[in-house]
C-alpha angles and dihedrals in degrees: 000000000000132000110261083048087063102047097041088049082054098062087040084062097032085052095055099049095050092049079044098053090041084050095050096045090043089057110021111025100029094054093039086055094048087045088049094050085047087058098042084059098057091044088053088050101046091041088049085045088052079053101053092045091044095058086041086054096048094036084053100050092046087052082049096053094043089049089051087048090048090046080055097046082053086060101044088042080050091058092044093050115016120207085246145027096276089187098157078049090050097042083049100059092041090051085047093056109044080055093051086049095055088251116142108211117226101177140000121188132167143205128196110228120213107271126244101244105232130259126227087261099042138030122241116264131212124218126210123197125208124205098202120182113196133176127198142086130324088253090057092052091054091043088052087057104043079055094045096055089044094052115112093229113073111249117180118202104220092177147349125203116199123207147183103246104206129285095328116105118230094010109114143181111240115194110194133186113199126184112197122178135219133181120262109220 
């Protein structure tokens, strides 16, 4: 075969490949990529969905949480200021700390305040006011008042009268007045 046979039986070859290789890429890559770019979409969707899912889940669970804790604030409000008036539950914790003080109690006696009428925002409160009388050391009046300040029901001290309880040295009479307060439904 001669030369220019040769060449020009090159470029017959070399021809076909290259209208091969565009063939092949025209029908079999450039479709399988489209198809791949297509895919790759919906992955980015669906992960950004999961996502999505995933921050109304956790904001949820938080809303959830902070609905259980104010459900527990309601509670503890509840204690502070009952519903109603809960006198024999008021003369009872004031009974029950005197006695975890070391006070002895010597008279209790208790007197219902008008109540404040309620606004459109809040609803009136009544006020009771106890006249306690306590005997016992110093100590056990501080005590008292340390419990008294760390019960869950609000307690003010209006006045305390200090006095001198008989012969015995560091027993005194303690007369307190408490105001405690309760809602008015």
């Amino acid at each position: 075969m001669k030369g220019s046979t040769k060449r020009a039986f090159s470029i017959l070859i070399a021809s076909v490949f290259f209208i091969a290789a565009v063939a092949v890429y025209a029908y079999l890559i450039k479709p399988t990529y489209q198809s791949i770019n297509v895919k790759r979409g919906e992955l980015y969707t669906k992960t950004t969905q999961l996502s999505d899912y995933k921050n109304t889940i956790g904001q949820m669970q938080k809303l959830l949480a902070a609905y259980e804790n104010l459900s527990q604030a309601q509670q503890s409000a509840s204690l502070m200021l009952p519903n109603d008036s809960s006198i024999p539950q008021a003369t009872y914790q004031i009974s029950g700390l005197a006695l975890i003080s070391g006070l002895n109690l010597q008279s209790i006696s208790l007197k219902e305040l008008a109540a404040t009428p309620s606004t459109s925002l809040l609803k009136g409160m009544g006020t009771l006011r106890f006249n306690v009388k306590l005997s016992g050391t110093y100590e056990s009046m501080k005590s008292f008042l340390q419990n008294l300040g760390a019960n869950i029901r609000i307690f003010n001290i209006n006045s305390i009268k200090v006095e001198k309880s008989g012969n015995i040295s560091n027993v005194f009479t303690f007369n307190f007045e408490l105001d405690t307060y309760y809602q008015i439904k």
